[in-house]
C-alpha positions, 0 to 999 in steps of 0.5 A: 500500500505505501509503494502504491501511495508513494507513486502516486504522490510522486506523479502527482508533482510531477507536472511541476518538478524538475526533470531529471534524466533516469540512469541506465540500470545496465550500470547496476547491472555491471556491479552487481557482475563486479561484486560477482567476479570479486567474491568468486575470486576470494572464495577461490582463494579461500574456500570456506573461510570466506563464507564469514567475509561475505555475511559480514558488514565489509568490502562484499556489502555495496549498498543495496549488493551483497554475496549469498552462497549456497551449497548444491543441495540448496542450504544457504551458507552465506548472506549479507543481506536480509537472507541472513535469517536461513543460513544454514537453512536448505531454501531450494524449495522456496518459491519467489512472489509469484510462486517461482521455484527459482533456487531450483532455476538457479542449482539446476543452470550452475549444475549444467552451465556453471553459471547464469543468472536467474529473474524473480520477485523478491521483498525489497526490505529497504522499501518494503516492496516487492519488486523484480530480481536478478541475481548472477551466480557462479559455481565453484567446486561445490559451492555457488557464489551468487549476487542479486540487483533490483531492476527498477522497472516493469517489464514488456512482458509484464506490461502486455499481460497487465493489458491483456487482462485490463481490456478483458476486464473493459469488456466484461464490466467496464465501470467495476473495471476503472475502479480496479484500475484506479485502486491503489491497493488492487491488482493492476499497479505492477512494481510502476506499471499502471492502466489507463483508460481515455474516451476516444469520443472525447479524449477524457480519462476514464481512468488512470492508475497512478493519477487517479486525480486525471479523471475526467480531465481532458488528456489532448492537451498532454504532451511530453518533455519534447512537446510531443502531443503523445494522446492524439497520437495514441488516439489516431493510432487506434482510431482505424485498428483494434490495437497499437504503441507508442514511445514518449518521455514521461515521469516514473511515478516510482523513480520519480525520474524521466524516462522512455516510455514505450506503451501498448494500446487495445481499443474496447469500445469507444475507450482505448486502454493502455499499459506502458513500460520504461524501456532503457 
C-alpha cells in the first residue's frame, strides 16, 4: 500500500518538478557482475573461510549488493543481506512472489552451465516492496557464489499481460473495471506499471492508475518533455485498428525520474486502454 501511495504522490508533482534524466540500470547491472567476479575470486582463494567475509558488514556489502552462497543441495551458507535469517537453512524449495521455484532455476543452470543468472520477485526490505530480481551466480567446486540487483522497472512482458487482462476486464464490466484500475491497493499497479483508460469520443480519462486525480480531465492537451502531443497520437493510432504503441518521455511515478516510455494500446469500445513500460 505505501509503494502504491508513494507513486502516486510522486506523479502527482510531477507536472511541476524538475526533470531529471533516469540512469541506465545496465550500470547496476555491471556491479552487481563486479561484486560477482570479486567474491568468486576470494572464495577461490579461500574456500570456506570466506563464507564469514561475505555475511559480514565489509568490502562484499555495496549498498543495496551483497554475496549469498549456497551449497548444491540448496542450504544457504552465506548472506549479507536480509537472507541472513536461513543460513544454514536448505531454501531450494522456496518459491519467489509469484510462486517461482527459482533456487531450483538457479542449482539446476550452475549444475549444467556453471553459471547464469536467474529473474524473480523478491521483498525489497529497504522499501518494503516487492519488486523484480536478478541475481548472477557462479559455481565453484561445490559451492555457488551468487549476487542479486533490483531492476527498477516493469517489464514488456509484464506490461502486455497487465493489458491483456485490463481490456478483458473493459469488456466484461467496464465501470467495476476503472475502479480496479484506479485502486491503489488492487491488482493492476505492477512494481510502476499502471492502466489507463481515455474516451476516444472525447479524449477524457476514464481512468488512470497512478493519477487517479486525471479523471475526467481532458488528456489532448498532454504532451511530453519534447512537446510531443503523445494522446492524439495514441488516439489516431487506434482510431482505424483494434490495437497499437507508442514511445514518449514521461515521469516514473516510482523513480520519480524521466524516462522512455514505450506503451501498448487495445481499443474496447469507444475507450482505448493502455499499459506502458520504461524501456532503457
Amino acid at each position: 500500500m505505501l509503494r502504491k501511495l508513494a507513486s502516486a504522490l510522486v506523479l502527482l508533482s510531477a507536472l511541476n518538478a524538475p526533470v531529471a534524466l533516469a540512469a541506465s540500470p545496465d550500470a547496476e547491472a555491471r556491479q552487481a557482475q563486479g561484486l560477482l567476479a570479486k567474491a568468486v575470486a576470494h572464495y577461490k582463494d579461500k574456500k570456506d573461510l570466506a563464507l564469514g567475509a561475505f555475511s559480514r558488514q565489509g568490502e562484499f556489502i555495496t549498498g543495496d549488493f551483497y554475496v549469498y552462497v549456497l551449497d548444491t543441495k540448496g542450504t544457504l551458507l552465506a548472506s549479507g543481506g536480509s537472507s541472513a535469517l536461513l543460513i544454514d537453512r536448505n531454501v531450494a524449495d522456496m518459491k519467489d512472489a509469484d510462486g517461482k521455484p527459482f533456487f531450483r532455476e538457479m542449482l539446476a543452470t550452475a549444475e549444467a552451465k556453471g553459471s547464469g543468472s536467474v529473474e524473480y520477485r523478491w521483498l525489497n526490505r529497504k522499501d518494503r516492496k516487492i519488486e523484480r530480481k536478478v541475481a548472477f551466480f557462479e559455481k565453484v567446486d561445490d559451492r555457488i557464489v551468487a549476487v542479486g540487483y533490483y531492476l527498477p522497472h516493469g517489464s514488456a512482458a509484464q506490461a502486455k499481460s497487465l493489458l491483456e487482462r485490463a481490456a478483458t476486464a473493459v469488456k466484461d464490466d467496464p465501470k467495476k473495471a476503472y475502479a480496479a484500475f484506479n485502486d491503489l491497493n488492487g491488482s493492476y499497479i505492477e512494481d510502476d506499471l499502471y492502466v489507463f483508460v481515455i474516451g476516444i469520443d472525447d479524449g477524457r480519462f476514464m481512468a488512470h492508475g497512478a493519477t487517479p486525480r486525471l479523471i475526467g480531465t481532458s488528456a489532448l492537451s498532454l504532451t511530453d518533455i519534447n512537446g510531443k502531443e503523445f494522446v492524439r497520437d495514441m488516439l489516431a493510432i487506434v482510431k482505424n485498428k483494434d490495437q497499437g504503441q507508442i514511445d514518449y518521455a514521461w515521469r516514473n511515478a516510482v523513480t520519480g525520474k524521466v524516462d522512455k516510455k514505450h506503451s501498448y494500446l487495445r481499443k474496447v469500445g469507444n475507450v482505448v486502454v493502455g499499459v506502458g513500460y520504461y524501456a532503457n
